[in-house]
C-alpha positions in Angstrom: -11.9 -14.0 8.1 -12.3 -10.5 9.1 -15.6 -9.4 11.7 -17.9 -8.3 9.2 -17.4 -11.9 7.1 -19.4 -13.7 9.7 -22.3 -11.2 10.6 -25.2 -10.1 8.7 -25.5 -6.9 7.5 -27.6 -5.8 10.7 -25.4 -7.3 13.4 -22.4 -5.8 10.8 -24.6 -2.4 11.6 -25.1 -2.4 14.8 -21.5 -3.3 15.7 -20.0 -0.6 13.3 -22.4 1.7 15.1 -21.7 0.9 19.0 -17.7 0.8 18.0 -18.0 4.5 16.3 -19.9 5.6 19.4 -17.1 4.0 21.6 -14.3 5.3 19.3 -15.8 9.4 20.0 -16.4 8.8 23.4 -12.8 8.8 23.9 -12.1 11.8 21.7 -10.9 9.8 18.1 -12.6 12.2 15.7 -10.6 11.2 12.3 -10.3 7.9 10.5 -9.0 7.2 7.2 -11.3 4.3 4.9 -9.1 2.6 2.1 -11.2 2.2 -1.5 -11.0 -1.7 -0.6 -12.2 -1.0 2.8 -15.5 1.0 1.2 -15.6 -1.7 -1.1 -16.0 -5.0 1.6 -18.8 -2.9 3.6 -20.5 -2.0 0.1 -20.7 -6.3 -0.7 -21.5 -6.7 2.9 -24.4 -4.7 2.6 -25.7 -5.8 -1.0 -25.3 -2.6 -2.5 -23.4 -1.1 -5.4 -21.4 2.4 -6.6 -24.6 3.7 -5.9 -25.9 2.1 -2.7 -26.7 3.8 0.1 -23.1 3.0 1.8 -21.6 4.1 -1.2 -23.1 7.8 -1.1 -23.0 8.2 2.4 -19.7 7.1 3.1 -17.1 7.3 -0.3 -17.2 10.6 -0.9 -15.1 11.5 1.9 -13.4 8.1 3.1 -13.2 9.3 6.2 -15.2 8.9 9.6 -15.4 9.8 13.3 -13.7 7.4 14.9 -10.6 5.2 15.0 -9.1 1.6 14.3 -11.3 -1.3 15.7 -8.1 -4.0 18.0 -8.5 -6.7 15.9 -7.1 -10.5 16.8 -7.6 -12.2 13.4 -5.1 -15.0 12.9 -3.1 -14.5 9.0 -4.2 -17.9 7.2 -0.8 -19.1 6.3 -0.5 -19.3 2.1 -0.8 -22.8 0.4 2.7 -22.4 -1.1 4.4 -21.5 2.7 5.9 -24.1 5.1 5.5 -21.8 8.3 3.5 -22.1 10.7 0.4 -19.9 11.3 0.7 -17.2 13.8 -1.7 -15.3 15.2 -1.0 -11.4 15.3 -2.3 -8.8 17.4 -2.7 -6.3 15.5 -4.3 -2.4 16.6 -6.0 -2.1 13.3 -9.4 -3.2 12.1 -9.5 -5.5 9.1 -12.5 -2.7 8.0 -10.5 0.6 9.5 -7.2 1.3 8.5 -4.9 4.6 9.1 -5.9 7.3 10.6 -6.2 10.8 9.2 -5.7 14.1 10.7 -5.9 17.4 9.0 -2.4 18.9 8.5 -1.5 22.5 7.2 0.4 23.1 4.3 3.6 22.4 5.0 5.5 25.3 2.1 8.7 23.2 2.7 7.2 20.9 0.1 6.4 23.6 -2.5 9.7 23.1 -3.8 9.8 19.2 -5.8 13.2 18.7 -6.7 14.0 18.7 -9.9 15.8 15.6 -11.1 18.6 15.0 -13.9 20.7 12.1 -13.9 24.1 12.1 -14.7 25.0 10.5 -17.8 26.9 7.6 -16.3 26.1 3.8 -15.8 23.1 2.3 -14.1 24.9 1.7 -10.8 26.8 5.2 -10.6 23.2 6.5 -11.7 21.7 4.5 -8.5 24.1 5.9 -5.7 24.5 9.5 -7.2 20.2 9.5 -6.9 20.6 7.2 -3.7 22.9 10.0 -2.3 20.5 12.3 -3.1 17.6 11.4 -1.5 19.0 10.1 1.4 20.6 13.9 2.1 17.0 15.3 1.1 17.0 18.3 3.5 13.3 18.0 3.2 13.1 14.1 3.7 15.7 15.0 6.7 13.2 17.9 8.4 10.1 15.3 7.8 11.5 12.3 10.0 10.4 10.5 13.2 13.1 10.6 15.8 15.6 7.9 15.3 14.4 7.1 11.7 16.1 7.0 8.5 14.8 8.5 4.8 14.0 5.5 2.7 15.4 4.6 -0.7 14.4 2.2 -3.5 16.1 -1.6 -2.7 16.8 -4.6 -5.9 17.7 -5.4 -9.3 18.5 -2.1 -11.1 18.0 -4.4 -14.9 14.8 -6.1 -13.4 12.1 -6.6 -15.2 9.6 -6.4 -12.4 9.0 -3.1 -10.1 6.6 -3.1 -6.9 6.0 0.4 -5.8 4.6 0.8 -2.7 3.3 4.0 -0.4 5.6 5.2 2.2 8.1 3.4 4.7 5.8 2.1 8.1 7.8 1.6 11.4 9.9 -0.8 11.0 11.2 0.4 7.8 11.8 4.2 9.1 14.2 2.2 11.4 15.8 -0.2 8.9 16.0 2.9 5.9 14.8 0.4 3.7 11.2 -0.3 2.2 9.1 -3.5 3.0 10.8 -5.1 5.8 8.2 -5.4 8.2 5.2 -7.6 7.8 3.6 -6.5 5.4 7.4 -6.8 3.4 7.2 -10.3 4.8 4.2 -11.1 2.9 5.4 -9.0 0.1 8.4 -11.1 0.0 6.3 -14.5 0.2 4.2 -13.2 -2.8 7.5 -12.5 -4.7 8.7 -15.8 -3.8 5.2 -17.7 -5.0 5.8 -15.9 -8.8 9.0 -18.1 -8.9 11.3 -14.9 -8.2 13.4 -13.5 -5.4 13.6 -10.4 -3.7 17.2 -10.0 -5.5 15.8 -10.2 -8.5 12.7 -6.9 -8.3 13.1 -3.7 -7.6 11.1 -2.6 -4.5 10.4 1.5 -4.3 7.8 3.8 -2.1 6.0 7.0 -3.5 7.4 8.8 -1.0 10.8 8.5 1.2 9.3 9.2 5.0 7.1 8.0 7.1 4.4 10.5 7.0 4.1 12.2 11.0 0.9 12.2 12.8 -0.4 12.5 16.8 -1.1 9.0 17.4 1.7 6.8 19.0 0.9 3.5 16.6 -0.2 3.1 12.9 0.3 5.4 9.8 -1.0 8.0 8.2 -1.5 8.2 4.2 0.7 10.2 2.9 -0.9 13.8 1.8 -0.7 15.2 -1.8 1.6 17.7 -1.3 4.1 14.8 0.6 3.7 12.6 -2.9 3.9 15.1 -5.4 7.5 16.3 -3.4 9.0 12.7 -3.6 7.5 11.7 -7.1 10.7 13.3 -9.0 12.4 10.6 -6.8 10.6 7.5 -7.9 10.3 8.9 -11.8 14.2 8.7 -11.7 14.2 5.4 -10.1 12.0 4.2 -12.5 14.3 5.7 -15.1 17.4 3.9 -14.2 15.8 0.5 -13.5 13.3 0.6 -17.4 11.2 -2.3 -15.8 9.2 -3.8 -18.2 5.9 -4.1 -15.6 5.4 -1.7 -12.9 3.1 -2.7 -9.7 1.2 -0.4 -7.5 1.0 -1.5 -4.5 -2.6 0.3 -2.7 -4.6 3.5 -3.4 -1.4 5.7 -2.5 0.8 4.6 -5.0 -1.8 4.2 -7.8 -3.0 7.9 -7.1 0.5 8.9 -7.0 1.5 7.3 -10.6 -1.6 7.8 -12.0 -2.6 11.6 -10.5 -5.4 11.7 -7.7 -9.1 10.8 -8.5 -11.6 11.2 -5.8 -13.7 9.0 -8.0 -11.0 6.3 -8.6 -12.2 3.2 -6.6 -9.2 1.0 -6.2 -11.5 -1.8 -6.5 -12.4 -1.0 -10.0 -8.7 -0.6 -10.7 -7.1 -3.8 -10.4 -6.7 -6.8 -12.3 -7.2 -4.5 -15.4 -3.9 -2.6 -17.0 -3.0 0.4 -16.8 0.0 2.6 -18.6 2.5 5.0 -16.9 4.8 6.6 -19.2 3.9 4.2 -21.5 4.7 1.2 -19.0 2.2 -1.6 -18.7 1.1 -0.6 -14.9 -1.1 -3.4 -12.6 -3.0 -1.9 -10.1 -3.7 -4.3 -6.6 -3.8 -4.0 -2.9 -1.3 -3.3 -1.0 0.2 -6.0 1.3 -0.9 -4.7 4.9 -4.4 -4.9 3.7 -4.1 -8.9 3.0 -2.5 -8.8 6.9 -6.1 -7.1 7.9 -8.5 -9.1 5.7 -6.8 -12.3 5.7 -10.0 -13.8 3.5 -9.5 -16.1 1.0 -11.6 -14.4 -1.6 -8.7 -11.0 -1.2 -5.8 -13.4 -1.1 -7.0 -14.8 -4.5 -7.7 -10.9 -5.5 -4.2 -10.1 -5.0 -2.9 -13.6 -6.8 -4.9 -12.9 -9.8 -3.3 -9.7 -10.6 0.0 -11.6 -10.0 -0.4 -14.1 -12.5 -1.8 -11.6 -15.1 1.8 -9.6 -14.3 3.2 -13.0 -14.3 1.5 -13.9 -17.9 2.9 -10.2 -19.2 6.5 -11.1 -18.3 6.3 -14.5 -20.0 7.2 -16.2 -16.7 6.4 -20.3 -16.7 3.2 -20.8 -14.7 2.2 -24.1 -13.1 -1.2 -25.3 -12.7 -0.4 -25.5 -9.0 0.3 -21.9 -9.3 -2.8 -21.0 -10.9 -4.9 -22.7 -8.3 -3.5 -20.9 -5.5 -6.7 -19.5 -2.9 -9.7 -21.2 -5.3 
């Protein structure tokens, strides 16, 4: 249960307030706000789209100030035999990434153009694989000891999670969803009665995006996704899944084209088409690692089981009563 769960919305105010003023004091001036984040302070506050929060703060889903340390334990998932362990963790279950403002960069005014070679799936795969990974762009974009990022699974499955852009432990690894967040990822797989074999795991883009700060990440900036989108349309193109999964605000924005008006929130558990693909719309894993709650948990499960129900897959009633 995240901070704001157990105060009312005045003690919820007044701590916001005194953290914000402690977060300028030394010098923090940008933070980024996910749609879910805006959402959880709108219910905490009894409002609506059109509360007060809402008008003050959506619009720009940004404020002065930084992540909040947080030292909420991850409940551990009806379906798991480990044991809980409690994470200590830099970012607020309320404040996620942080945002600074970034020039154009005209090294991404270029999105490749993509045409596969007429050849199977596999040859397909490592001719595109090949590609990105010698993505002179990708290349010039990278951390110091990191590695571009390429799509991981099945290339004939029927299930494809698309995620935002690699964090730190994947830029190490060069492969998406292997920290824990991809822990959690994989335990959700895992809980649908599939395997990480058996999906197809992507990112919109193929880097981790750079900032200032020496921890957390930044969302990835409109020009970044537009440059790598060519590369996931292709992916997408070899693979034919028959449901597609976005994974957070990034991803859906990125598939879908950016809204400012889009609320995440108001996206998920309903579907959605890309390229005439049924498309399910639900947070991304690191925010279940920040608001551990059992009412998200059972956010993120219900859109599973809806996916689950549109790929025909067997569905227990133990299943179906996971986080009530």
């Amino acid at each position: 249960m995240s901070e704001l769960e157990v105060l009312d919305p005045a003690e919820a105010t007044f701590a916001i307030l005194e953290e914000l003023k402690r977060q300028r004091s030394e010098g923090v001036r940008h933070l980024y706000m996910e749609d879910s984040t805006l959402d959880n302070l709108s219910d905490l506050f009894g409002g609506t789209k059109d509360s007060k929060v809402s008008q003050v703060i959506a619009p720009k889903s940004a404020i002065s100030t930084h992540s909040i340390p947080s030292t909420s334990t991850e409940r551990k998932l009806p379906y798991e035999q480990k044991e809980d362990v409690k994470k200590e963790s830099t970012v607020s279950p309320v404040m996620e990434s942080v945002v600074a403002p970034f020039p154009p960069n005209p090294a991404f005014a270029n999105p490749p153009s993509i045409s596969l070679p007429k050849k199977s799936k596999e040859e397909q795969w490592a001719w595109l694989k090949d590609r990105v990974l010698n993505c002179e762009v990708c290349q010039g974009e990278l951390n110091p000891q990191a590695k571009t990022v390429f799509g991981v699974g099945n290339l004939d499955a029927d299930l494809f999670f698309c995620g935002e852009a690699p964090g730190a432990e994947e830029e190490m690894a060069g492969k998406p969803f292997v920290g824990p967040a991809g822990e959690l990822l994989d335990r959700i797989i895992s809980a649908m009665g599939l395997s990480r074999d058996s999906v197809y795991i992507g990112n919109v883009v193929n880097f981790r995006p750079r900032h200032e700060r020496s921890y957390g990440n930044r969302p990835p900036s409109l020009e970044e996704i537009n440059f790598c989108l060519p590369y996931l349309r292709a992916q997408l193109e070899i693979v034919k899944p028959k449901v597609l999964v976005a994974l957070g605000k990034t991803a859906m924005d990125g598939l879908l084209g950016p809204d400012p008006k889009r609320r995440l929130g108001q996206m998920r558990g309903n579907w959605h088409q890309y390229d005439g693909m049924p498309m399910m719309v639900t947070y991304h894993p690191s925010y279940l690692l920040h608001n551990p709650s059992k009412s998200s948990k059972r956010k993120v499960w219900e859109d599973m089981l809806l996916v689950m129900e549109k790929l025909e897959l067997q569905i227990s009633e133990k299943q179906r009563g996971f986080f009530q």
